[in-house]
FIKOLZA-1660 file (N, C-alpha, C; in steps of 0.1 Angstrom, whole numbers, plus 5000, padded with zeros to 4 digits):
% residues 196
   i   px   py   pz ch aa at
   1 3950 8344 2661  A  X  N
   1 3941 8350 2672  A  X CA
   1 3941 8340 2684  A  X  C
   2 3941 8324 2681  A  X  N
   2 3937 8316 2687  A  X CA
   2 3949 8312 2697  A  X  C
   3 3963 8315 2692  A  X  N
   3 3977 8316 2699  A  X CA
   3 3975 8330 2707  A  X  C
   4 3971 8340 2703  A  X  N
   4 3975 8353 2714  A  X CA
   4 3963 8351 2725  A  X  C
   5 3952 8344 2720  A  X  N
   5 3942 8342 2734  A  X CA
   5 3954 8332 2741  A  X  C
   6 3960 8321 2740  A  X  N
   6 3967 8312 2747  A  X CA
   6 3983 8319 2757  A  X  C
   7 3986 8325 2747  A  X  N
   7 4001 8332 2755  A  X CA
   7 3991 8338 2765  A  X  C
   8 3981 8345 2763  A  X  N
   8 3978 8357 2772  A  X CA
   8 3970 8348 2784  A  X  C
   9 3960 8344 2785  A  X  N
   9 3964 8332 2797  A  X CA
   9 3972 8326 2803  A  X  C
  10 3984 8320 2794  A  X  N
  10 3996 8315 2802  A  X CA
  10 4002 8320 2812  A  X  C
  11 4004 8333 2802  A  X  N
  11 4012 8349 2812  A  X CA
  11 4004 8349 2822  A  X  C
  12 3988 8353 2825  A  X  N
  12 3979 8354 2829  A  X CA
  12 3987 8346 2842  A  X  C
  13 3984 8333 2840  A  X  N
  13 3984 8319 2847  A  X CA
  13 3995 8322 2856  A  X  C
  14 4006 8325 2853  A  X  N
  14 4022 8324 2857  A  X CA
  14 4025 8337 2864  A  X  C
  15 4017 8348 2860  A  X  N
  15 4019 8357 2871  A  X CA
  15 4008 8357 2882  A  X  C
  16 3996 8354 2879  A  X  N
  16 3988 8351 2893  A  X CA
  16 3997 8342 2905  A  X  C
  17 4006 8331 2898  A  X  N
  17 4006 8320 2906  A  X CA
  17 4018 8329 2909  A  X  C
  18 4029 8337 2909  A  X  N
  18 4037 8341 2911  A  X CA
  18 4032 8355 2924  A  X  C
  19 4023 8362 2922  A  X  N
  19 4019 8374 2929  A  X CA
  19 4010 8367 2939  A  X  C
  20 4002 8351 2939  A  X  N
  20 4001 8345 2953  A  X CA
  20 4012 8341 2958  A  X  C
  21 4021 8337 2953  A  X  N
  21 4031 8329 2956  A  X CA
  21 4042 8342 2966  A  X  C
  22 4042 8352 2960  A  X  N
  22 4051 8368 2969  A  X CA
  22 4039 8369 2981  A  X  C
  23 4031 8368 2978  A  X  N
  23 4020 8371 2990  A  X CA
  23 4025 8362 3003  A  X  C
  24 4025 8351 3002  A  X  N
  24 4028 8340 3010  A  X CA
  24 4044 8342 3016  A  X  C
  25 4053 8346 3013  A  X  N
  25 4062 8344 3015  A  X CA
  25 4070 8364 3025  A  X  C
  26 4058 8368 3025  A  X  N
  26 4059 8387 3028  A  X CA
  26 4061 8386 3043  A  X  C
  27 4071 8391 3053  A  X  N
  27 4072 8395 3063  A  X CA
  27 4057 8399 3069  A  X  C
  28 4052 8394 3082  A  X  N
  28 4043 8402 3089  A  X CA
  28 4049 8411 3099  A  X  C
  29 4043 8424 3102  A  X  N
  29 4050 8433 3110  A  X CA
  29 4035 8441 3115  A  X  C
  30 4035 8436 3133  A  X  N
  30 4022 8442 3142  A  X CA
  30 4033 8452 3152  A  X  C
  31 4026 8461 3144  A  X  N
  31 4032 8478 3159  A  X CA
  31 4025 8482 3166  A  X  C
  32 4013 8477 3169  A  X  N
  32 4004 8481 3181  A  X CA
  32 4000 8496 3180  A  X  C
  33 4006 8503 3166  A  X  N
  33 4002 8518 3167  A  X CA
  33 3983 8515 3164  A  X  C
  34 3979 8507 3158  A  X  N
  34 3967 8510 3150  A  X CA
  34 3954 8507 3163  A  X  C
  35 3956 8502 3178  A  X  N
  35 3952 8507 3186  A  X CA
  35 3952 8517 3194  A  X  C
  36 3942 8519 3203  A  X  N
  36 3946 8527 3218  A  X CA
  36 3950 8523 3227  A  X  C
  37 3958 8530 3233  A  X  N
  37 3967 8526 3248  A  X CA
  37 3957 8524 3261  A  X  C
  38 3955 8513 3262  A  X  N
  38 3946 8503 3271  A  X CA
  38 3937 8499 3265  A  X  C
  39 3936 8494 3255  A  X  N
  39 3927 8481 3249  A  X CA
  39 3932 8472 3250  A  X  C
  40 3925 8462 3248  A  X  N
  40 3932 8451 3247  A  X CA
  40 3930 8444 3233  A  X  C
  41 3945 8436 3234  A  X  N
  41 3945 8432 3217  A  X CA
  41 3945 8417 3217  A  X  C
  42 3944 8410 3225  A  X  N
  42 3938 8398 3226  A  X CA
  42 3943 8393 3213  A  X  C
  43 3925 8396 3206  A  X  N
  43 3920 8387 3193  A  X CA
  43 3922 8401 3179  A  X  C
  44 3925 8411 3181  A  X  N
  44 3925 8421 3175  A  X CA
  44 3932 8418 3161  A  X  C
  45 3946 8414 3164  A  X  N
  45 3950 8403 3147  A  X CA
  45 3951 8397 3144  A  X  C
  46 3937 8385 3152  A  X  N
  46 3932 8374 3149  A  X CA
  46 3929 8368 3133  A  X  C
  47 3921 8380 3124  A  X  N
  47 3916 8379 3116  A  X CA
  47 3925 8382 3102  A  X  C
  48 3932 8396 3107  A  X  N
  48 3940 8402 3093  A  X CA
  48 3953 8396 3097  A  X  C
  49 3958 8392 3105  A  X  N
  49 3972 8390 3108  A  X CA
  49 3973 8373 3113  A  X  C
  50 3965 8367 3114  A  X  N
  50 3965 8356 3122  A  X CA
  50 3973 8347 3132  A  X  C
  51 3972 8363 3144  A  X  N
  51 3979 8365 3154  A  X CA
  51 3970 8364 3166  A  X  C
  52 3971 8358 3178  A  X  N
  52 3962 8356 3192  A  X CA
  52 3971 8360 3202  A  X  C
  53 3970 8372 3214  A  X  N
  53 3980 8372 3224  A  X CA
  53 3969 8372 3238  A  X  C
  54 3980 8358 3245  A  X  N
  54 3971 8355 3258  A  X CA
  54 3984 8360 3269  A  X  C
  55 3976 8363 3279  A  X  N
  55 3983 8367 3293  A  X CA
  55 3990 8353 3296  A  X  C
  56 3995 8350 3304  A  X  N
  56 3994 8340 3315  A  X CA
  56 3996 8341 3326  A  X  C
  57 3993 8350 3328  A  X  N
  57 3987 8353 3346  A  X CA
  57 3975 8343 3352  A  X  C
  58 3970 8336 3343  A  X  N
  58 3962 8328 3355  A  X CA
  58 3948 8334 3356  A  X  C
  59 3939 8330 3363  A  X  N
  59 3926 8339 3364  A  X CA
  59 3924 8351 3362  A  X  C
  60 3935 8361 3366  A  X  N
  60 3931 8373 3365  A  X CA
  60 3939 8383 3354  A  X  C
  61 3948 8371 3351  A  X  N
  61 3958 8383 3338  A  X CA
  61 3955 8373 3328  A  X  C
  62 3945 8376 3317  A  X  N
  62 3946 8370 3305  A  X CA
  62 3942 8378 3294  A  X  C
  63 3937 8391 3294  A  X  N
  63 3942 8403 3288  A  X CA
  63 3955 8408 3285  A  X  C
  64 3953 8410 3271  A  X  N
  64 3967 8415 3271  A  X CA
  64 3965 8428 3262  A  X  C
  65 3972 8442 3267  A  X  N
  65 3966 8452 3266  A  X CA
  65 3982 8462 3256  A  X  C
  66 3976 8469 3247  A  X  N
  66 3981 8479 3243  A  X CA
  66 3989 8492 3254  A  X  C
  67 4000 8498 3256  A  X  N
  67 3999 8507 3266  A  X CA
  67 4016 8517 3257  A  X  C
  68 4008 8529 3265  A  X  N
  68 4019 8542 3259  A  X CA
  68 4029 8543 3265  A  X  C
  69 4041 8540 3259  A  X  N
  69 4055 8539 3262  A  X CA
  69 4063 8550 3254  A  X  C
  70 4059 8553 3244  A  X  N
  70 4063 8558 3232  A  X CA
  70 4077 8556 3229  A  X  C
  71 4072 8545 3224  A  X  N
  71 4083 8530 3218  A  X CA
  71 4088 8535 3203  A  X  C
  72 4092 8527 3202  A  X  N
  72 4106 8524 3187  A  X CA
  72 4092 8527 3179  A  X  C
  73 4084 8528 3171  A  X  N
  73 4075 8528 3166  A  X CA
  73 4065 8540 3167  A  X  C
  74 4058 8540 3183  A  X  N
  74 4058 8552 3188  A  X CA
  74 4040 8550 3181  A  X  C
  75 4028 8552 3188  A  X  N
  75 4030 8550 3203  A  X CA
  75 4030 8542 3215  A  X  C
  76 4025 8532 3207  A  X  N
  76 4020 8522 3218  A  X CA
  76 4028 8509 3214  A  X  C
  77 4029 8501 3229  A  X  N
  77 4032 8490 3226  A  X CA
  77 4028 8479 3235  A  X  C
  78 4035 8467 3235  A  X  N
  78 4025 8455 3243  A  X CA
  78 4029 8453 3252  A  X  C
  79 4021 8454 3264  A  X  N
  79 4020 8455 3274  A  X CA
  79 4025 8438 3288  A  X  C
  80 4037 8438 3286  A  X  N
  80 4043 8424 3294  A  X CA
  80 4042 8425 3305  A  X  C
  81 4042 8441 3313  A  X  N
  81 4044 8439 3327  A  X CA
  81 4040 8431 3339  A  X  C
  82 4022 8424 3336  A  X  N
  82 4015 8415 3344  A  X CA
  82 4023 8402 3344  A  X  C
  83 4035 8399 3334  A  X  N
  83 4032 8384 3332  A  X CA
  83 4036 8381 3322  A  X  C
  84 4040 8370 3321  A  X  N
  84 4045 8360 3305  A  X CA
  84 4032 8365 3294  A  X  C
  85 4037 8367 3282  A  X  N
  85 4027 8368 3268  A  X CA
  85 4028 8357 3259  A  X  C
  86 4016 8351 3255  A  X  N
  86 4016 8342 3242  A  X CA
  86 4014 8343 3230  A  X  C
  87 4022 8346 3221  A  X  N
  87 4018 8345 3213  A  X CA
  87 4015 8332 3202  A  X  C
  88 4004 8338 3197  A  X  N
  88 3997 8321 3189  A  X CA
  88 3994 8328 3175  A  X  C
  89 4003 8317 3167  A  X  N
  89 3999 8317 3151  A  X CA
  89 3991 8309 3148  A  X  C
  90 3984 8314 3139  A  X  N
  90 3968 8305 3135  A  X CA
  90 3971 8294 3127  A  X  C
  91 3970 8280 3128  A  X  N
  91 3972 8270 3124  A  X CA
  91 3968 8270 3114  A  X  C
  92 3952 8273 3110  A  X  N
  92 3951 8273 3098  A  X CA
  92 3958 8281 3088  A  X  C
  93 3956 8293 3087  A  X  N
  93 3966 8300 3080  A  X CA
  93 3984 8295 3081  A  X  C
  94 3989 8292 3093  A  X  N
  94 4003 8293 3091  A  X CA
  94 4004 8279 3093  A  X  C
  95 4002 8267 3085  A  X  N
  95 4002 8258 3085  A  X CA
  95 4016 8247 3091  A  X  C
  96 4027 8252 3085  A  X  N
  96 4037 8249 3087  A  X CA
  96 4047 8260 3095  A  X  C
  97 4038 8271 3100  A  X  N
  97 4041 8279 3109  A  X CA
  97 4052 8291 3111  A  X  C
  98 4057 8294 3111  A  X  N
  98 4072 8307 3112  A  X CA
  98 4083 8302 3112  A  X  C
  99 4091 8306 3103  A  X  N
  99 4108 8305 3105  A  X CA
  99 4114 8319 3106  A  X  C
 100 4108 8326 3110  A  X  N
 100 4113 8336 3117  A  X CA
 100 4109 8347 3123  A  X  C
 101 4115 8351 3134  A  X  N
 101 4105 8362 3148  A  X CA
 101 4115 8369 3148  A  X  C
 102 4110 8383 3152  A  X  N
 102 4119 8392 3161  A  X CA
 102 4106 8403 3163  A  X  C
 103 4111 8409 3175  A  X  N
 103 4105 8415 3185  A  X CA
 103 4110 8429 3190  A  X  C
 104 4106 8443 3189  A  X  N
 104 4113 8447 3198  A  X CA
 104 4113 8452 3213  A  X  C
 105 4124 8447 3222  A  X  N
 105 4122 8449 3237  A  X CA
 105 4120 8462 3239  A  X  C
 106 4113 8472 3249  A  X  N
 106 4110 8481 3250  A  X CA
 106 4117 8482 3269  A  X  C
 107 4125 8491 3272  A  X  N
 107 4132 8487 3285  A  X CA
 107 4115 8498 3291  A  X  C
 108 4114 8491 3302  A  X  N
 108 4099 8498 3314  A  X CA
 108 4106 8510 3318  A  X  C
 109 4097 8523 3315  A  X  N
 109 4103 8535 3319  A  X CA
 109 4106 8537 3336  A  X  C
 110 4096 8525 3338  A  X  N
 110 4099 8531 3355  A  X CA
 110 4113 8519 3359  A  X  C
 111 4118 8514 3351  A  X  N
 111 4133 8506 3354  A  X CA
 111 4131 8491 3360  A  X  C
 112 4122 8483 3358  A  X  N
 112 4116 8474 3359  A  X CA
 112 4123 8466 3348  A  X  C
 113 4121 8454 3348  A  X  N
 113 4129 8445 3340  A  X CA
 113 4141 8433 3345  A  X  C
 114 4136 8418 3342  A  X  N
 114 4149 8410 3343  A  X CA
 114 4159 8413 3336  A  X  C
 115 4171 8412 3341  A  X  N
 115 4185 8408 3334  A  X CA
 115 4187 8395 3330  A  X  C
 116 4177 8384 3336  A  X  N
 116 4180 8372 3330  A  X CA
 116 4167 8362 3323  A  X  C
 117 4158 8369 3317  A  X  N
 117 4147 8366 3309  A  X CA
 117 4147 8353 3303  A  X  C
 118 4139 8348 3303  A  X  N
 118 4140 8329 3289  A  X CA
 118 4124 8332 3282  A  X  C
 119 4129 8331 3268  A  X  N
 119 4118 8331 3256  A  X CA
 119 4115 8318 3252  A  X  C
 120 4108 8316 3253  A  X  N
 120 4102 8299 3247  A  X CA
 120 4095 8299 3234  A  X  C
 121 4098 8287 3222  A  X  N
 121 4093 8290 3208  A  X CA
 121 4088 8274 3207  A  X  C
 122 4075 8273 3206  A  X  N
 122 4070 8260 3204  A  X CA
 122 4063 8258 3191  A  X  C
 123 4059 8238 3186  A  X  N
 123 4056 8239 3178  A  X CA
 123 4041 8237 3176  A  X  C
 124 4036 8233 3164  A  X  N
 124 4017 8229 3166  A  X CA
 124 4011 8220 3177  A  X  C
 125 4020 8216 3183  A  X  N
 125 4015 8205 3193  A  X CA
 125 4019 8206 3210  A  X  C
 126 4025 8219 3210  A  X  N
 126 4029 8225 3222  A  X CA
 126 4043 8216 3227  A  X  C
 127 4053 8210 3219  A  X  N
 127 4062 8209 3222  A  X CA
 127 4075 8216 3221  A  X  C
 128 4084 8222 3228  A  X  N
 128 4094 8232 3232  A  X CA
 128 4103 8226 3215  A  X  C
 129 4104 8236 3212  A  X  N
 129 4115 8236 3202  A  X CA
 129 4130 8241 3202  A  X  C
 130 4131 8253 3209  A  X  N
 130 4139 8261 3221  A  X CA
 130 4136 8270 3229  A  X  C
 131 4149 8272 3229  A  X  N
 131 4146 8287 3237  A  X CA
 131 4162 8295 3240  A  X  C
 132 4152 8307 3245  A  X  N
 132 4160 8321 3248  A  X CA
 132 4162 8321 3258  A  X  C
 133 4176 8319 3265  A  X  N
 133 4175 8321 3278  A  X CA
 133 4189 8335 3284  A  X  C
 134 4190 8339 3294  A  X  N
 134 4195 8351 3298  A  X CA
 134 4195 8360 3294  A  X  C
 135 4182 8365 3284  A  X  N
 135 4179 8382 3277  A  X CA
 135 4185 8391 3289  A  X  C
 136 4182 8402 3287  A  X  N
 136 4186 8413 3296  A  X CA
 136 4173 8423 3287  A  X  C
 137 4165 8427 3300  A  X  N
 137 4152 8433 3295  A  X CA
 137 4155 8448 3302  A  X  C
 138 4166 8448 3306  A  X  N
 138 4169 8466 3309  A  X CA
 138 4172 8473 3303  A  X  C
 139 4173 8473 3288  A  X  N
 139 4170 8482 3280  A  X CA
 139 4164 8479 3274  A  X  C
 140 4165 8488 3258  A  X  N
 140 4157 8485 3248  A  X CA
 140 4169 8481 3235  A  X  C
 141 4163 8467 3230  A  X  N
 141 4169 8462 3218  A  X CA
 141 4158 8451 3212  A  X  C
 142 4167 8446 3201  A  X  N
 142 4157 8440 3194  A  X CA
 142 4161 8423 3193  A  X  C
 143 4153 8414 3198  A  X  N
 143 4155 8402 3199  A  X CA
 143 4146 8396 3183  A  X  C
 144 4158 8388 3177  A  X  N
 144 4156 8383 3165  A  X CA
 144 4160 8363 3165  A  X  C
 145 4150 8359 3162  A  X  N
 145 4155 8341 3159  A  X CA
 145 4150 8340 3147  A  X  C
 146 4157 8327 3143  A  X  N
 146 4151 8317 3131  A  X CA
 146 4152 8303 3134  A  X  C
 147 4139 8300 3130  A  X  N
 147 4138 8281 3131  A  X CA
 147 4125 8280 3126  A  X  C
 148 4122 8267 3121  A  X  N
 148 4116 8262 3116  A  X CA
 148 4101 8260 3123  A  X  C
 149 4091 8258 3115  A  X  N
 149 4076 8253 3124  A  X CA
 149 4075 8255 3137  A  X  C
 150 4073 8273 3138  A  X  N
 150 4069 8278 3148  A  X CA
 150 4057 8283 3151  A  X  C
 151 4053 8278 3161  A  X  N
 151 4039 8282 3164  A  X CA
 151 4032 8289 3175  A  X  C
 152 4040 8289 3181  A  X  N
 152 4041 8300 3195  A  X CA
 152 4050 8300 3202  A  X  C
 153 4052 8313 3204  A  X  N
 153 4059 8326 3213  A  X CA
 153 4056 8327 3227  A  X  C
 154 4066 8326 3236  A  X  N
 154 4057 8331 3247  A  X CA
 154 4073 8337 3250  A  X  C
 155 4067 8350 3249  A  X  N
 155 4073 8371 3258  A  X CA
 155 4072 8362 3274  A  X  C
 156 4087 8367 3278  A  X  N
 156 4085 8370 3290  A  X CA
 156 4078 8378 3295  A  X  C
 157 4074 8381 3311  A  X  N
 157 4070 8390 3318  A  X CA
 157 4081 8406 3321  A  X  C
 158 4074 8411 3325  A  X  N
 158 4084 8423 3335  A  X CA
 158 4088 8432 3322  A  X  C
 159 4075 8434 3309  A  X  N
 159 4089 8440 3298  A  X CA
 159 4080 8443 3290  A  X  C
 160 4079 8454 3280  A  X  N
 160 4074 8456 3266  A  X CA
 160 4078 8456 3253  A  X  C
 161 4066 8450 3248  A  X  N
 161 4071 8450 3235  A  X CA
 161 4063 8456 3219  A  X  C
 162 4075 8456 3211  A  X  N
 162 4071 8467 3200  A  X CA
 162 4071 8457 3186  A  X  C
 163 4066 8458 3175  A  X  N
 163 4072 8458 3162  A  X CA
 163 4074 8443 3161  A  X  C
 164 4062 8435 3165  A  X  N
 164 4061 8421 3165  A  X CA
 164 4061 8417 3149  A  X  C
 165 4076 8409 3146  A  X  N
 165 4076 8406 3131  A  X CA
 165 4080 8392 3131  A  X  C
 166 4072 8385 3119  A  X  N
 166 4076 8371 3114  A  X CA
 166 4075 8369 3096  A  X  C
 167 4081 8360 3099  A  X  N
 167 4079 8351 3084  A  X CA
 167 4072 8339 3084  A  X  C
 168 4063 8338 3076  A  X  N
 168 4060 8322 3075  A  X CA
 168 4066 8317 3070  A  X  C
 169 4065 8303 3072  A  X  N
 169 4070 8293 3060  A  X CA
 169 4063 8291 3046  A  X  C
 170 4068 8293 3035  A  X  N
 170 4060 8287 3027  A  X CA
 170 4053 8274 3025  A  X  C
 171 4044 8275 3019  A  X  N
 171 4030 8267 3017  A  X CA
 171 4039 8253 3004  A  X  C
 172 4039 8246 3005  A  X  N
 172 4043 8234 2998  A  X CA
 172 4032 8240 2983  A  X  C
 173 4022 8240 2982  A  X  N
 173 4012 8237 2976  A  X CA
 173 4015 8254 2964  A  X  C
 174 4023 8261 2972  A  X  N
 174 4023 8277 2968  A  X CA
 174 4032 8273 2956  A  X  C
 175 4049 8265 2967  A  X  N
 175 4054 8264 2956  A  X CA
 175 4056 8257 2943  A  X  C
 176 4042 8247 2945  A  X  N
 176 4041 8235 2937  A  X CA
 176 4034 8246 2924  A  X  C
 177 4025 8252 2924  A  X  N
 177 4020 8267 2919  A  X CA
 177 4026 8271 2911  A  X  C
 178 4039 8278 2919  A  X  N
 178 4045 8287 2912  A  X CA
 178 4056 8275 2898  A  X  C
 179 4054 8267 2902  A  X  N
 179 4066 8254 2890  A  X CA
 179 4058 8254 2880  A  X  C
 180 4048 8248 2881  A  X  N
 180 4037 8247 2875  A  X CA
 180 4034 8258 2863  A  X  C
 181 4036 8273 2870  A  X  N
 181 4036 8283 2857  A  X CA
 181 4045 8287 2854  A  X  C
 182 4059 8283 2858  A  X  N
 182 4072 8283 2851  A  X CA
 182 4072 8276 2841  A  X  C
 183 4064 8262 2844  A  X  N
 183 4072 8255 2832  A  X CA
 183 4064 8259 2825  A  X  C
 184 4045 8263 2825  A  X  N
 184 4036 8265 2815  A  X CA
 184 4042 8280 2806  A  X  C
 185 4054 8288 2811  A  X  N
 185 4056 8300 2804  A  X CA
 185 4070 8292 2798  A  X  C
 186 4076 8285 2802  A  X  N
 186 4082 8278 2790  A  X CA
 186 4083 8269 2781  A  X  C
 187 4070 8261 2783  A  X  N
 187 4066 8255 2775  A  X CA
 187 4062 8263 2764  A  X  C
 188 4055 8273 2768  A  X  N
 188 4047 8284 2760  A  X CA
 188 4058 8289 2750  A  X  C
 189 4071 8292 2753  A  X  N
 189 4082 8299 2751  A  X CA
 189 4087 8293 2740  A  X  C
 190 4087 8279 2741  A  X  N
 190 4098 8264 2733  A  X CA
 190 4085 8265 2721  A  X  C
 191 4074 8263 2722  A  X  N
 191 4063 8266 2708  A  X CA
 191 4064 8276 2703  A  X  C
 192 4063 8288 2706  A  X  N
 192 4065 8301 2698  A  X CA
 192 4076 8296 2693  A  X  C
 193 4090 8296 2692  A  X  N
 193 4104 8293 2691  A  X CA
 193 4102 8284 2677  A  X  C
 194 4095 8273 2680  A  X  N
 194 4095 8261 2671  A  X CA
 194 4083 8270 2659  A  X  C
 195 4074 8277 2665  A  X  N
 195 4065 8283 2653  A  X CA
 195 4074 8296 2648  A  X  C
 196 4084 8301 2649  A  X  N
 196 4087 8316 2639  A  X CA
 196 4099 8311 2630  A  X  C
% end
């Protein structure tokens, strides 16, 4: 009795640490459908998503607003036309920050748009890591990077966008977790073995 209370914990133990451990490691994907077209979403997936988007317009553009394009997604998307967009991953949650973004560009129905756009990807301390330079925002496609300890995005102006997706990086401490109940399910594994 006192072994099947033990395997069944173990198991227990090794798949918790494995089903936090998938959690951590899951694509985030913001489509802007779950507002309305002219709100603004600022702080909106601040909490579930631990996402912040600032204008940079300066005094008077630091809203940054939902609006109906009826995009890739369909219907709403983010609204770049005022001005550069930032986006900010929450330090605390994304500790070691994003290795990977993509976006989709939404070309401005009224034909608005650079041909020669620059995307900037910085890290926790606001220093430039790269960048995107000569996009072409006259149509619609989908801009995708990968790199390491990203922490903010900043969207050009003149453009919209859809179907804001990343990856974090995993959490050191997730994967230290997940070893930890590998080895306790094989340890667990090498005893039964030596007991039958």
């Amino acid at each position: 009795m006192r072994n099947r209370i033990l395997r069944t914990l173990a198991l227990g133990t090794v798949l918790g640490a494995w089903a936090l451990g998938a959690a951590a490691h899951a694509d985030i994907t913001i489509n802007f459908d779950d507002v309305y077209a002219g709100e603004v979403v600022n702080n909106t997936y601040s909490a579930s998503k631990g996402v912040t988007f600032i204008g940079e317009g300066g005094a008077f553009y630091t809203d940054v607003q939902a609006i109906d394009t009826t995009s890739s997604s369909a219907p709403n998307s983010l609204d770049g036309s005022n001005g550069a967009v930032d986006i900010l991953f929450d330090t605390t949650k994304y500790k070691s920050g994003i290795d990977k973004f993509s976006v989709d560009l939404v070309a401005d129905p009224l034909g608005y748009g650079s041909s020669n756009a620059s995307y900037g990807f910085y890290d926790k301390n606001g220093a430039l890591l790269f960048s995107l330079d000569h996009v072409d925002q006259t149509f619609s496609h989908t801009l995708t990077v990968t790199g390491s300890g990203i922490q903010k995005v900043v969207l050009a102006g003149d453009a919209y966008y859809d179907n804001v997706n990343f990856h974090p990086v995993p959490e050191p401490g997730t994967v230290a977790a997940m070893i930890v109940g590998l080895a306790g399910l094989g340890a667990l594994m090498l005893r039964r073995k030596r007991l039958s």
